[in-house]
Every structure is written in C-alpha cells, then in structure tokens.
N, C-alpha and C positions, 0 to 999 in steps of 0.2 A: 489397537483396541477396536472391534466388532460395535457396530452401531447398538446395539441390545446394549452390551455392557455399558456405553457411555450414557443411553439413556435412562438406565437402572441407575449411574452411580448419581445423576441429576435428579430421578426422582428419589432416590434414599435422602436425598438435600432439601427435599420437598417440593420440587418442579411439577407441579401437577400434569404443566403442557409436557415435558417429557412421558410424564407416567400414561398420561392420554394416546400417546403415539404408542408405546410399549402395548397400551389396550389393542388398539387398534391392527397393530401384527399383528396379535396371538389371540385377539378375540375367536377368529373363527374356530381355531382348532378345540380352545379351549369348550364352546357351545358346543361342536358337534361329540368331542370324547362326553359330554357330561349327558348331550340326548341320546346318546346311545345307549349309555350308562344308565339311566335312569329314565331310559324309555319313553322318553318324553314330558315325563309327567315330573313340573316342575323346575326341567333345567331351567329356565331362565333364570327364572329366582336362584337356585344353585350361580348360577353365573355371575350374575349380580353379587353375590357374596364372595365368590372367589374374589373376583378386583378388588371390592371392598377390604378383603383380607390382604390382599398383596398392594395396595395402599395401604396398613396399618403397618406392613410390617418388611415397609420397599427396604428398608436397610439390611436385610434378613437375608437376602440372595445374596453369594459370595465369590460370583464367578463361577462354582464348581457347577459344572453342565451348563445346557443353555436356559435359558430366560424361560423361553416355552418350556421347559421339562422343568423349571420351578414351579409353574402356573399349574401346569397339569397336576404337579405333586397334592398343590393344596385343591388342587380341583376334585382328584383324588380323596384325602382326608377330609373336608368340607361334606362330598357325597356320602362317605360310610357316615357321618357325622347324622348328616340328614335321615339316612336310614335305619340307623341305631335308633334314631328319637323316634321317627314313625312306626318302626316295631313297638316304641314302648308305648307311643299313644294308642295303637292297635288294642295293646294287651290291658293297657287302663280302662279303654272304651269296653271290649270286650266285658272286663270284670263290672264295670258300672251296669250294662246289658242285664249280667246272670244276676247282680245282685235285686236289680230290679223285675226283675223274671222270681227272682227268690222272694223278693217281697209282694210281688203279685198271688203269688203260689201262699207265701203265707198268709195273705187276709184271705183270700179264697178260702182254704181251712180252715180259718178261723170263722166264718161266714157260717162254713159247712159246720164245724162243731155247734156254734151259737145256736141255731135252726133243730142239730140232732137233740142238744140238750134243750131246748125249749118243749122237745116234745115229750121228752120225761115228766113224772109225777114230779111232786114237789120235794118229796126226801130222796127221792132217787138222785135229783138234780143235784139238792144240797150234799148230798153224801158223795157222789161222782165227783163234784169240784173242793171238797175239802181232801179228797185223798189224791184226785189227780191233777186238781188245777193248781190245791195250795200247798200241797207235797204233804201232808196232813199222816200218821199212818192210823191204818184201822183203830187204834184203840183212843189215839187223840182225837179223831172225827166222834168215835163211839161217844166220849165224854162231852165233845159241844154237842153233841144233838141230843145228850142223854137218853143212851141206845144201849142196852146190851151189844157184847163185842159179836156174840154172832147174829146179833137182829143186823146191826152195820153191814157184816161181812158178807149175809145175804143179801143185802140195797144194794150196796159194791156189783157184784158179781150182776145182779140184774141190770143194774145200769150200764154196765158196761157193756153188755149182752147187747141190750137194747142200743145201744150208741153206736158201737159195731154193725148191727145192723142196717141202723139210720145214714150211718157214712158209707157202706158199700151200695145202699141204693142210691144216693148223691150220685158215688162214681162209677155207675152202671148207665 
C-alpha cells in the first residue's frame, strides 16, 4: 500500500493529522490547476473548498487512480460549480442594472408626461387622462365630462396633438 492510500484510508477514519499530510502533497498541484483555471481570480478560495470538500467526503476515494487525480477531479467540479453561479450572479446583476435603467427611464416619462400635460387646458387635460391614462373610451369620458361624443373626440385629438408635441420637444 502507496503512502497516499494509507493516509486516505486514516483520514476517511477521521485522522485529521493524516488528511493534513495528504494536504500538504497535493496542495501545490491542486492551487496551480485551479490559478490557471480560473485565472487567478479567486483560486484560493476555490482551494480552500476543494480540501474542505475532500474532508467531508475522505471516505469517498476508492483507490481507483491517485489521490491527486481525486482532488483535482472535485477541484474540477468545485470550479465549473463556481462559474456556473457567477454567470448566474452576472446575469441577476445585469437584469437588476436594466430594470433599474427601466425604472429610471420610466419616471423620466413620466416626469416628461406630468410637465406635457400640465401644459394643456383644463378639459384637454381631463379628456387626454380619462381616455388615455384611465383607459376611459370616447363615449364614457364623453358622459363624465358631459361632452357631446364629438365635442370629446375633438379635445382628444387636440390633446394629443398638443402632448405629442410637448414630448418631442422634451426629447430634442
């Protein structure tokens, strides 16, 4: 029996000082496959959990290959582990970015409408936000404002003229 093996089967018995010596061989390789792998950025930490892991789970090596090509394996699986999750914090971060981008954008417009519509008359305004703010159609706005259907439909059309215009000067 190969000095690896014998202190593999001590630390699967819980021999710490065994598993410590096992560290201690294969620490090196195991750091440099994980900085190469990961660029730098992070192997120790990567490292650190490797051991961690191959302490939780000393029992788990069975002899087939060596010790080292155990360590490397979950050094391996550990790293895509790590990279999986950082793509996905990427991709969380990112989406938090646009939605916050989208929420900036929407009070902007909404800034921008407030301002367009303050500059309308007063049934312009009321007529513009019953049919386009409170989903209202011509003839229900007609009847809260008690408005013939085409006295409304021409405030509509101006208002909207006129807000169209107020919002391309905004964004000019």
């Amino acid at each position: 029996m190969d000095q690896d093996t014998e202190l593999a089967r001590r630390a699967a018995a819980g021999d710490a000082a065994a598993f410590t010596s096992l560290v201690r061989a294969h620490e090196g390789a195991v750091r440099r496959f994980l900085a190469r792998l990961a660029r730098g950025e992070g192997a120790d930490d990567l490292a650190q959990e490797v051991f961690l892991k191959a302490w939780r789970r000393a029992g788990d090596w069975r002899g087939e290959g060596s010790y080292r090509g155990w360590l490397l394996r979950i050094a391996w699986t550990t790293f895509i582990g790590a990279h999986r999750a950082k793509g996905r914090q990427q991709a969380r971060e990112q989406a938090a970015f646009e939605q916050q981008s989208d929420v900036r954008r929407d009070a902007d417009c909404a800034i921008d409408l407030s301002r367009a519509l303050a500059g309308l008359g007063t049934r312009e305004r009321a007529a513009a936000l019953l049919c386009f703010g409170e989903g209202c159609s011509h003839g229900e706005a007609a009847r809260i404002m008690e408005l013939p259907l085409g006295t409304l439909k021409s405030i509509v059309a101006r208002a909207r003229a006129a807000l169209v215009e107020r919002l391309e000067t905004i964004h000019d």
